[in-house]
BAFI-3210 file (N, C-alpha, C; in Angstrom, 3 decimals, decimal comma, padded with zeros to 6 digits):
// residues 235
n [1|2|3|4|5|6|7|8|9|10|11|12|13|14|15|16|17|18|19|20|21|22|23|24|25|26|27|28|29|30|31|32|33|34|35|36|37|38|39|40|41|42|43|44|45|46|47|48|49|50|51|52|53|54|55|56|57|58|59|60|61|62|63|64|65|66|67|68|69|70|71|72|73|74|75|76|77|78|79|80|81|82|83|84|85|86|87|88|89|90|91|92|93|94|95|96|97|98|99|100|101|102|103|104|105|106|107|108|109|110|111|112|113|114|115|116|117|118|119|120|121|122|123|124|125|126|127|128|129|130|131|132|133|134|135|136|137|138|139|140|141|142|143|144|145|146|147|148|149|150|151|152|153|154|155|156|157|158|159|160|161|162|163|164|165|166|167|168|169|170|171|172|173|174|175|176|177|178|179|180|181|182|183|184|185|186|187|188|189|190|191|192|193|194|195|196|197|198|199|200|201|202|203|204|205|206|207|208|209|210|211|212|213|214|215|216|217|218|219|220|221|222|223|224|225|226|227|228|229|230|231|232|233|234|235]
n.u [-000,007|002,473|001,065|001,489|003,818|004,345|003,516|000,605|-000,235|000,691|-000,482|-001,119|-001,084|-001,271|-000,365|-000,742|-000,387|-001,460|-003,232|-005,891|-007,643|-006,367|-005,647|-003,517|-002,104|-001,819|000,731|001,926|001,673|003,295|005,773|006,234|005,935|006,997|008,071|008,662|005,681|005,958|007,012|005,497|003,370|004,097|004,979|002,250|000,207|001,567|001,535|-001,279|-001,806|-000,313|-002,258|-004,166|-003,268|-002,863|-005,904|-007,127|-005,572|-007,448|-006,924|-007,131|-006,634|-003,553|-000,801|001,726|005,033|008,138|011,434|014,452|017,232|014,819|013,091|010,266|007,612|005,956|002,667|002,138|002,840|002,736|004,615|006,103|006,719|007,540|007,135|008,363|008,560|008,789|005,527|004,857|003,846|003,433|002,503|003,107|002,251|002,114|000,803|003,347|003,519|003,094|004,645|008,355|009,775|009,428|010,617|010,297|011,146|010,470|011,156|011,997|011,879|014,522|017,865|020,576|021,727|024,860|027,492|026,729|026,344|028,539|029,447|027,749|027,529|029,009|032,106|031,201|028,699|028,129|029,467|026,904|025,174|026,115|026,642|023,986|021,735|021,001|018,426|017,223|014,792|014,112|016,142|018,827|020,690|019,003|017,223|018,934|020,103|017,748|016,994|019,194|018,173|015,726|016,842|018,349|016,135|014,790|016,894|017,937|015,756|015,493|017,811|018,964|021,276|023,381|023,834|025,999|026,111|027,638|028,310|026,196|025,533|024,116|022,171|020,615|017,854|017,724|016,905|016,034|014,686|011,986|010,492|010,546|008,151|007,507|007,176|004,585|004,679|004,876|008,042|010,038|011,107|013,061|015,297|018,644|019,780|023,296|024,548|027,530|028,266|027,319|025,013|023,972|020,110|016,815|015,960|018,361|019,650|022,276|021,811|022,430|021,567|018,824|015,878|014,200|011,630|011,033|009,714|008,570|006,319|004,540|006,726|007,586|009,843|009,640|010,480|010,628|011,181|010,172|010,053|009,391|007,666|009,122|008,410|006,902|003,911|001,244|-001,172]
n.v [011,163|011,524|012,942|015,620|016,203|016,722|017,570|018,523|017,136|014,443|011,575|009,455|007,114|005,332|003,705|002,361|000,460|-003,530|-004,240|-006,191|-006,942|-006,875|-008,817|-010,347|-010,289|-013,380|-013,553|-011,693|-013,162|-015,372|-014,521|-014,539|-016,709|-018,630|-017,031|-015,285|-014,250|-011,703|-010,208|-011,145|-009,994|-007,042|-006,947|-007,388|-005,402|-003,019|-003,254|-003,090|-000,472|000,073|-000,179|001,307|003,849|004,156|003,959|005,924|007,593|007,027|004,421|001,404|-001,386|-003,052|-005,594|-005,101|-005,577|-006,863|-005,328|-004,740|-004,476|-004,453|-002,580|-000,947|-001,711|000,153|000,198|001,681|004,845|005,491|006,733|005,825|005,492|003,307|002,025|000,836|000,338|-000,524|000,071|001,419|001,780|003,010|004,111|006,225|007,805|009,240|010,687|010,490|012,519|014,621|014,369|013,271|011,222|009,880|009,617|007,676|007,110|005,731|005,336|004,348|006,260|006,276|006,023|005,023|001,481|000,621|001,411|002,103|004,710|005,632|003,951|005,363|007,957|010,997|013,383|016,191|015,216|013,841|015,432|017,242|015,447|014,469|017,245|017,532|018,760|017,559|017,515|017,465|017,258|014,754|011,947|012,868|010,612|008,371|009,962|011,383|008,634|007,890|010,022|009,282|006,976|007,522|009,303|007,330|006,009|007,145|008,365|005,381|004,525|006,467|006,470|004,069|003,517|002,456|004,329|004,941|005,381|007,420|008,852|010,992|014,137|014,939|018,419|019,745|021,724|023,260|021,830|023,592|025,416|027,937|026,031|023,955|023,281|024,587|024,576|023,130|021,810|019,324|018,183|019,576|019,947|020,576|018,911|018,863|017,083|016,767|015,893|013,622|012,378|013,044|012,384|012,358|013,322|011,660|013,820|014,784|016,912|017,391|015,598|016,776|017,620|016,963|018,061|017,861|016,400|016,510|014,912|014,270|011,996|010,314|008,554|007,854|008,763|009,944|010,409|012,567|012,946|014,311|015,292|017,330|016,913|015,861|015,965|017,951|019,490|018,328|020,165]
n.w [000,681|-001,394|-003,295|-002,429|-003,313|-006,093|-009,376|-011,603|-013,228|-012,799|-011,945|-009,021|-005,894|-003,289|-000,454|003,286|004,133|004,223|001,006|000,938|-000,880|-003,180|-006,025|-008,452|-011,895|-014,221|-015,278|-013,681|-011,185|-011,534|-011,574|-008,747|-007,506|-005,105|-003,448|-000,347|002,479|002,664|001,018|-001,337|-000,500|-000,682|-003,351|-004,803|-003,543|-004,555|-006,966|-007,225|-006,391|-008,949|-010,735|-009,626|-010,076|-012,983|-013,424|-013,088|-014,673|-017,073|-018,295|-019,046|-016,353|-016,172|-016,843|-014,556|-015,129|-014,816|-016,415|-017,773|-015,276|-013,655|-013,784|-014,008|-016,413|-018,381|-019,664|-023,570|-023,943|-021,422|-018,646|-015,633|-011,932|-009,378|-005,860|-002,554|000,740|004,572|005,854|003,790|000,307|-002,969|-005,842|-009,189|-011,943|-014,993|-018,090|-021,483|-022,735|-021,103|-018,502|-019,178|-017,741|-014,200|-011,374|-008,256|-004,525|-001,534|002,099|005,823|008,105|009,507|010,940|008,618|008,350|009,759|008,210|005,784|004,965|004,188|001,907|000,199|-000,192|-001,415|-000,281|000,138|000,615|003,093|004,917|004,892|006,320|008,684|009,751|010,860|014,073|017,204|017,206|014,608|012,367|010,402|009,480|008,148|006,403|005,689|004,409|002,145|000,877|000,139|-001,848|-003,647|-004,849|-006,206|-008,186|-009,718|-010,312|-011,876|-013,864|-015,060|-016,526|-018,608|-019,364|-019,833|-018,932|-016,506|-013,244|-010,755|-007,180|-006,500|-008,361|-008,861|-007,014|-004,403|-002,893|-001,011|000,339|002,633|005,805|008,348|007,122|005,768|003,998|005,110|006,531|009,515|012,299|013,292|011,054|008,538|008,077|005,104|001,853|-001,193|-002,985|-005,209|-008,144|-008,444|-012,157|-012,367|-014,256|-016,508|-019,978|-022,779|-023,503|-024,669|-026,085|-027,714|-025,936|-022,835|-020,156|-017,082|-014,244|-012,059|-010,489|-007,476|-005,123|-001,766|001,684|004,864|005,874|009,191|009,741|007,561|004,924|001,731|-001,451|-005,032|-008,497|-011,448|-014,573|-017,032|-020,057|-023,115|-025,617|-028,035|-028,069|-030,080|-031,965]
ca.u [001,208|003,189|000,649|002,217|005,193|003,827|002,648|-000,797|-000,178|000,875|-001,670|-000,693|-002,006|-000,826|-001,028|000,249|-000,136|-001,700|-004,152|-006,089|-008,502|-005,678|-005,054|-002,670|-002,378|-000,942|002,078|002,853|001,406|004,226|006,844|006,548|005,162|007,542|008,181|007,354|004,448|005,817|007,670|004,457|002,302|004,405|004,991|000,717|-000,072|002,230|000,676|-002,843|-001,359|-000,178|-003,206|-005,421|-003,199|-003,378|-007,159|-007,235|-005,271|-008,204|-006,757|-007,504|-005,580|-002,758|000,143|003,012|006,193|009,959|011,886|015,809|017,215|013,591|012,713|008,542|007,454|004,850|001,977|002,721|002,803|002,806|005,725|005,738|008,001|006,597|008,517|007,536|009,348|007,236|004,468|004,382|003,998|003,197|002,903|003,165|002,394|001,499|001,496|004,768|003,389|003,228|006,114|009,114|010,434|009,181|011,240|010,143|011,528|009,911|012,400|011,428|012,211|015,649|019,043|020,816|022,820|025,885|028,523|025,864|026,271|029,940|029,566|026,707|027,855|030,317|032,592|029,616|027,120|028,326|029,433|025,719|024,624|026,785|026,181|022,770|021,649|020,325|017,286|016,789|013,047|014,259|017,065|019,547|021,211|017,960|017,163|019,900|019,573|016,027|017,180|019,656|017,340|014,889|017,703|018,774|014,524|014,582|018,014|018,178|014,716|015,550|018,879|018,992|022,676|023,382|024,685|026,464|025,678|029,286|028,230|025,110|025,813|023,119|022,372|019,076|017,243|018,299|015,363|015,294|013,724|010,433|010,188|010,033|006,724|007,368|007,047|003,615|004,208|005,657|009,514|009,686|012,192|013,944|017,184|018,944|021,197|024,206|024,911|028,898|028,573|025,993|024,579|022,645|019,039|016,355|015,725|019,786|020,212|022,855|021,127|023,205|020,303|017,786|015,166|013,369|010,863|011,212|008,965|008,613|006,000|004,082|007,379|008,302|011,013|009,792|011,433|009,980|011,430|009,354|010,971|008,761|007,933|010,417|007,546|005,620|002,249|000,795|-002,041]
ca.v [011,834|011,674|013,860|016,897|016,205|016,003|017,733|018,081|015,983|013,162|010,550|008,775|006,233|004,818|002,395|002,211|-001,264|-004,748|-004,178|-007,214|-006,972|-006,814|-009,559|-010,412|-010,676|-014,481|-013,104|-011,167|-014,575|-016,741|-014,149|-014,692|-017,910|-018,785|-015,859|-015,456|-013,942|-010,469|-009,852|-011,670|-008,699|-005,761|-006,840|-007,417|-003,935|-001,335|-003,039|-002,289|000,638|001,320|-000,024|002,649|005,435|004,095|003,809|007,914|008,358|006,346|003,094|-000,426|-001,983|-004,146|-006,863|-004,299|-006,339|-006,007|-004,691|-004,166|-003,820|-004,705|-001,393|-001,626|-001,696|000,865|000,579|002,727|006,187|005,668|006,809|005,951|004,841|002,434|002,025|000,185|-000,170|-001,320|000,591|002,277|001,324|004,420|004,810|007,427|007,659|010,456|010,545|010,871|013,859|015,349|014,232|012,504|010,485|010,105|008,263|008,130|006,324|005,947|004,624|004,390|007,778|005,609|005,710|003,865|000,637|000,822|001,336|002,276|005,875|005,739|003,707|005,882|009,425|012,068|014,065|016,759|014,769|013,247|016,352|017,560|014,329|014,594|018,570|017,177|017,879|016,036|017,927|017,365|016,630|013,627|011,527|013,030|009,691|008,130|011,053|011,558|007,633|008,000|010,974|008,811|006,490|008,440|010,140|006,422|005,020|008,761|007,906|004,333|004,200|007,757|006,660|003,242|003,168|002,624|005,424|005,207|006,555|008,436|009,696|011,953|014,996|015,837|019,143|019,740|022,975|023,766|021,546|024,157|026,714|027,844|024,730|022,727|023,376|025,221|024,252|021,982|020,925|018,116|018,400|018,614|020,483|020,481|019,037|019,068|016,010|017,359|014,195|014,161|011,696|013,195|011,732|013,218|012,334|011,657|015,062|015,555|017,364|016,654|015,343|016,781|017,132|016,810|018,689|017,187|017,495|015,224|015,103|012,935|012,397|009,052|008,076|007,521|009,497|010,020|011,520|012,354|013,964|014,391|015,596|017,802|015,950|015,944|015,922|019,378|019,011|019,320|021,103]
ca.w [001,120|-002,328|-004,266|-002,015|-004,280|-007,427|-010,640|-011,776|-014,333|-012,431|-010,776|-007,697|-005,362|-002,351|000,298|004,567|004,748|003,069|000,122|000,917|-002,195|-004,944|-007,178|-009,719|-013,378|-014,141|-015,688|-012,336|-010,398|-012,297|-010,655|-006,987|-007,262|-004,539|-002,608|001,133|002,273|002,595|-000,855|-001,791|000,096|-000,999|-004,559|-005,189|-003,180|-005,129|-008,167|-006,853|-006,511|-010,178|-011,612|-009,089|-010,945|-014,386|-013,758|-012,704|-016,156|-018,131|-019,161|-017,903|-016,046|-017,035|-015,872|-014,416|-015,414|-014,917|-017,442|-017,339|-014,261|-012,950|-014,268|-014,216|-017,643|-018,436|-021,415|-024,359|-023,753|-019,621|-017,952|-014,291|-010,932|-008,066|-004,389|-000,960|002,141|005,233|006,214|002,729|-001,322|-004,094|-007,457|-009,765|-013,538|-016,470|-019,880|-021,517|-023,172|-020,021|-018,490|-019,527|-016,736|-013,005|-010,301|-006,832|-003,259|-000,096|002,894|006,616|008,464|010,408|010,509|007,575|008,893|009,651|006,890|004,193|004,451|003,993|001,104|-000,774|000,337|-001,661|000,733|000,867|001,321|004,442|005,945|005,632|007,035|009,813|010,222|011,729|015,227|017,459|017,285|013,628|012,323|009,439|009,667|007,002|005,896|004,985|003,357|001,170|000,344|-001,198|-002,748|-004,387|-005,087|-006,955|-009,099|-010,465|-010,978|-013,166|-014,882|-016,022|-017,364|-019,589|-020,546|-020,183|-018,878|-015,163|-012,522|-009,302|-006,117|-006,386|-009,651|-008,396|-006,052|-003,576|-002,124|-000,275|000,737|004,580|006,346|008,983|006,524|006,035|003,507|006,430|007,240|010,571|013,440|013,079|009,606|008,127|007,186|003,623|000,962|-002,081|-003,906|-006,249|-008,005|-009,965|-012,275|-012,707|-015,586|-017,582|-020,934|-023,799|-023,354|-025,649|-027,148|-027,885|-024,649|-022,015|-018,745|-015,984|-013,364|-011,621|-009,517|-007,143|-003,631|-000,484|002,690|005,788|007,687|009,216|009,951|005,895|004,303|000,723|-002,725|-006,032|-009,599|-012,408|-015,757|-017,987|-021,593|-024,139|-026,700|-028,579|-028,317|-031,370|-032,003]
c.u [002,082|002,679|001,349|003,118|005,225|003,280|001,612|-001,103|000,003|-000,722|-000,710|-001,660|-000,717|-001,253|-000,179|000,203|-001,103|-002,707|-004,679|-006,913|-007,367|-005,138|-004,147|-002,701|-001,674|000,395|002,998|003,116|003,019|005,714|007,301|006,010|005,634|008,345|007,501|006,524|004,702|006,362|005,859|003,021|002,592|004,427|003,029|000,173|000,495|002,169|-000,741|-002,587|-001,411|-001,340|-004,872|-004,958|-003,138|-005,231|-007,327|-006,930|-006,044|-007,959|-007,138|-006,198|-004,957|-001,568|001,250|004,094|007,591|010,944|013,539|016,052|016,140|013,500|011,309|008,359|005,591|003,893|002,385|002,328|002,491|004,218|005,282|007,078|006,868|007,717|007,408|008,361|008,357|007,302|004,143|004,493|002,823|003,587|002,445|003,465|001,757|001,465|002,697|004,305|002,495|004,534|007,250|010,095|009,617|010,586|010,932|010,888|010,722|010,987|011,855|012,216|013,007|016,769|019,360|021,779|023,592|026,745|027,590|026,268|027,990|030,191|028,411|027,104|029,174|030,791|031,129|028,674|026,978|029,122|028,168|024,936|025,240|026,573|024,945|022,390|021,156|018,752|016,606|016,039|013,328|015,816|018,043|020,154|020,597|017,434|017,530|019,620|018,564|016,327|018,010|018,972|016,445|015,549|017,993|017,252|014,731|015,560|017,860|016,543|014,649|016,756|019,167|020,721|023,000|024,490|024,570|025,988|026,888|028,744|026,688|025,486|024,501|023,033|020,878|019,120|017,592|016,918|015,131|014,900|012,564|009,764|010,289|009,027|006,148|007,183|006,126|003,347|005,288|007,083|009,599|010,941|012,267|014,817|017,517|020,054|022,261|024,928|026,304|029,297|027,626|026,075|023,942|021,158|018,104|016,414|017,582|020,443|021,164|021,867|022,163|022,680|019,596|017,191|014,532|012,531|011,392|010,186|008,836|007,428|005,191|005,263|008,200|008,885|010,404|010,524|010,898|010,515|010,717|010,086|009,567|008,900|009,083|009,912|006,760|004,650|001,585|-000,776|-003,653]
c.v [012,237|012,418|015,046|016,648|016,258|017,401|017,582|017,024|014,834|012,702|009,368|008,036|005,566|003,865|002,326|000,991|-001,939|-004,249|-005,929|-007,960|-006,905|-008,021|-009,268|-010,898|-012,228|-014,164|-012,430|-012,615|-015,182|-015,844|-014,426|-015,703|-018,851|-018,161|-016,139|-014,468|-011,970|-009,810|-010,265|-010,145|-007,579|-005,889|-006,995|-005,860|-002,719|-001,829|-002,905|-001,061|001,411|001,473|001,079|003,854|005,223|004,275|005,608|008,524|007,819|005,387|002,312|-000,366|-002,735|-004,562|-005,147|-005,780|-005,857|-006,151|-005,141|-003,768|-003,778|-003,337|-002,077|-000,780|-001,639|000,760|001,738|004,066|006,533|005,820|006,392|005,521|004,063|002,386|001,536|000,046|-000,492|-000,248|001,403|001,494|002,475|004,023|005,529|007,183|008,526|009,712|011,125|012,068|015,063|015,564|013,623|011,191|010,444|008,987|008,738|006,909|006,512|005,270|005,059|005,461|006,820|005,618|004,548|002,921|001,376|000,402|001,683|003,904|006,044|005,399|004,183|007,624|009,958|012,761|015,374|017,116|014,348|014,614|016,866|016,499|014,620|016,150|018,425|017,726|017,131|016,196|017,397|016,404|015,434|013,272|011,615|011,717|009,225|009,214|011,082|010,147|007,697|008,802|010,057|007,859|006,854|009,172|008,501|006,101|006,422|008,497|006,732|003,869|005,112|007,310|005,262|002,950|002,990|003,928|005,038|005,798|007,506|009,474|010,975|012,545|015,868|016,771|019,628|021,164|022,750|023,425|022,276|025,597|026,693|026,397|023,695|022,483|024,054|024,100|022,572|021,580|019,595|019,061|018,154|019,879|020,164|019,934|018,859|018,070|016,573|015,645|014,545|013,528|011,897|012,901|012,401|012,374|012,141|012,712|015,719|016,090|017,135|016,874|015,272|017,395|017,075|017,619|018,010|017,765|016,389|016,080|013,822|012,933|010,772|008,352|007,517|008,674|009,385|010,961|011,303|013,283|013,348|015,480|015,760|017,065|016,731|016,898|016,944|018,510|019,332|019,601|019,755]
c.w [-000,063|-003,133|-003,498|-003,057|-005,843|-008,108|-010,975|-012,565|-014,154|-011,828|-009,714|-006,992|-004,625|-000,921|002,207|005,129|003,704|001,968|000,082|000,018|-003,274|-005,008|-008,315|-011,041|-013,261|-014,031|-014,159|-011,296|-010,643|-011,491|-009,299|-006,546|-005,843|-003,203|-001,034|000,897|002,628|001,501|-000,990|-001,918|-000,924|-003,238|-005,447|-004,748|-003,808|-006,400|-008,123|-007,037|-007,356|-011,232|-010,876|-010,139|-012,555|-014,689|-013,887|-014,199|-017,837|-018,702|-017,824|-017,569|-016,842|-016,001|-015,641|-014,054|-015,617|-016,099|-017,238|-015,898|-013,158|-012,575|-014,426|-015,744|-018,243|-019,737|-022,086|-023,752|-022,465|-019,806|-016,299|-013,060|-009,623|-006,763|-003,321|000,047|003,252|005,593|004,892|001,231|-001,761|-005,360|-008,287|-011,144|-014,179|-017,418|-020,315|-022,329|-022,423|-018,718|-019,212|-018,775|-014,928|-012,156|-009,127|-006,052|-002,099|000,860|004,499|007,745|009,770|009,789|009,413|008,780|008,886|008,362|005,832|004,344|003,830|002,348|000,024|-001,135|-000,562|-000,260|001,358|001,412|002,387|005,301|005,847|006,450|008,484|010,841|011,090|012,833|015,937|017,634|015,769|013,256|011,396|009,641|007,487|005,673|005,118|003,515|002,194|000,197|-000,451|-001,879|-004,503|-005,412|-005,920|-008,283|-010,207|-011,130|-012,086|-014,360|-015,841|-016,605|-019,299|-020,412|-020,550|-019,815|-016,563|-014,167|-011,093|-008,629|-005,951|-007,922|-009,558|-006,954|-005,393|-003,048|-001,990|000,082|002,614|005,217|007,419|008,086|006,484|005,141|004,144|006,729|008,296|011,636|013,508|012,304|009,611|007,825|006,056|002,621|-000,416|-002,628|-004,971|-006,718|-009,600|-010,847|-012,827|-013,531|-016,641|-019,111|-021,686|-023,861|-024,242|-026,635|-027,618|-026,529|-023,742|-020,894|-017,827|-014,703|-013,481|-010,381|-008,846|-005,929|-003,085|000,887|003,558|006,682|007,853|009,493|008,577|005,541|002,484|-000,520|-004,138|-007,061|-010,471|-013,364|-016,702|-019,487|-022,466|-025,765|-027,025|-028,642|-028,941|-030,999|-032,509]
res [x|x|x|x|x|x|x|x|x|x|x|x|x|x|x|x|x|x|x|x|x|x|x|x|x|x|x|x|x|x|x|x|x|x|x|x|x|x|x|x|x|x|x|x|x|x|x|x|x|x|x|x|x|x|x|x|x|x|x|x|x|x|x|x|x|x|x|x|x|x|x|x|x|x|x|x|x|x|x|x|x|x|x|x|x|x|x|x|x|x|x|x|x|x|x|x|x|x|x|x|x|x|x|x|x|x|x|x|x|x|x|x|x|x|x|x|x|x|x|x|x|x|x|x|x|x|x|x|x|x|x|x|x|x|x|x|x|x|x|x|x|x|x|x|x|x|x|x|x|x|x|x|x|x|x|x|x|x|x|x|x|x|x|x|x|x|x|x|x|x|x|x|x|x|x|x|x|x|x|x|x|x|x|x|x|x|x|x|x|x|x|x|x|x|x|x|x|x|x|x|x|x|x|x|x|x|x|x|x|x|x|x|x|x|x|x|x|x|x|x|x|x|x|x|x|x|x|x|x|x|x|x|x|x|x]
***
């Protein structure tokens, strides 16, 4: 489902429930040594996961370990992003001299609790949430959420500084357009996050967005940006 969203350059691999063949490195073991049995599940399956798409990009496997922020902490010259909510776990990794960043979200195609949109949402963003009707093919809130979501796994790995959900301004492609899919496709789009605290990013640059895709279907809400390398490719 997440390669629709994706770059050739990326590799992906995904999962709609247990991976009952994946094992763990010790080092991961010694993490959840204590954990119940569904952290337990999801955190062993969306590292099956990253070591299916590291295998696609020719390396062995290896321990995926948390970083900063429990940022996953990629072998040299991997970039990548991982995500699970139930019924889904994905991950997604290049070479950084193909991209420069990935972040993805998956989130389960349902209303957010109560009080979360209030407290994630610019003025905006919650009048397109609300603009909704009641016909509409993905539940906006969610939506927007992963969006957010996806904009921070992209950010604090690139710059290493943390960003608000107030500080990224969502605005999505009109899901009843033809980037919907029509009628008998999946719902799927566009957006775009304007960052209102932007940073200079590796290459000097200021980083004040981001592009991204989103699509729902299976009942999962996913979101994926990928950030072209930084790096000339020499010759």
């Amino acid at each position: 489902m997440i390669e629709a969203l994706l770059p050739a350059a990326a590799t992906a691999s995904e999962s709609f429930g247990p991976d009952t063949s994946a094992t763990l490195h010790p080092q991961e073991e010694a993490l959840i040594a204590r954990s119940v049995p569904k952290r337990r599940e999801e955190f062993t399956t969306v590292r099956a996961c990253a070591r299916r798409a590291l295998a696609q990009l020719g390396l062995p496997p290896s321990p995926v370990l948390p970083g900063r922020r429990n940022a996953p902490r990629w072998p040299d010259g991997v970039v990548g992003s991982m995500t699970h909510c139930d019924g889904y776990r994905a991950a997604v990794l290049a070479r950084d001299t193909d991209l420069a960043m990935i972040g993805i979200d998956a989130e389960p195609d349902l209303p957010l609790p109560d009080g979360v949109l209030e407290s994630i949402a610019l003025p905006g963003e919650l009048a397109w949430v609300r603009a909704a009707g009641p016909g509409a093919r993905v539940h906006r809130d969610r939506l927007l959420f992963s969006a957010k979501e996806a904009v921070y796994k992209t950010w604090f790995p690139l710059l290493g500084t943390e960003l608000d959900f107030d500080e990224a301004d969502i605005s999505f492609t009109d899901i009843s357009s033809r980037d919907s899919g029509g009628a008998e496709g999946r719902p799927q789009g566009t957006f775009t996050a304007r960052i209102l605290r932007p940073e200079r990013g590796p290459d000097g640059r200021p980083v004040n967005s981001f592009t991204g895709r989103w699509l729902s279907d299976r009942g999962i809400v996913v979101t994926a940006i990928t950030l072209p390398s930084f790096r000339p490719v020499t010759p």
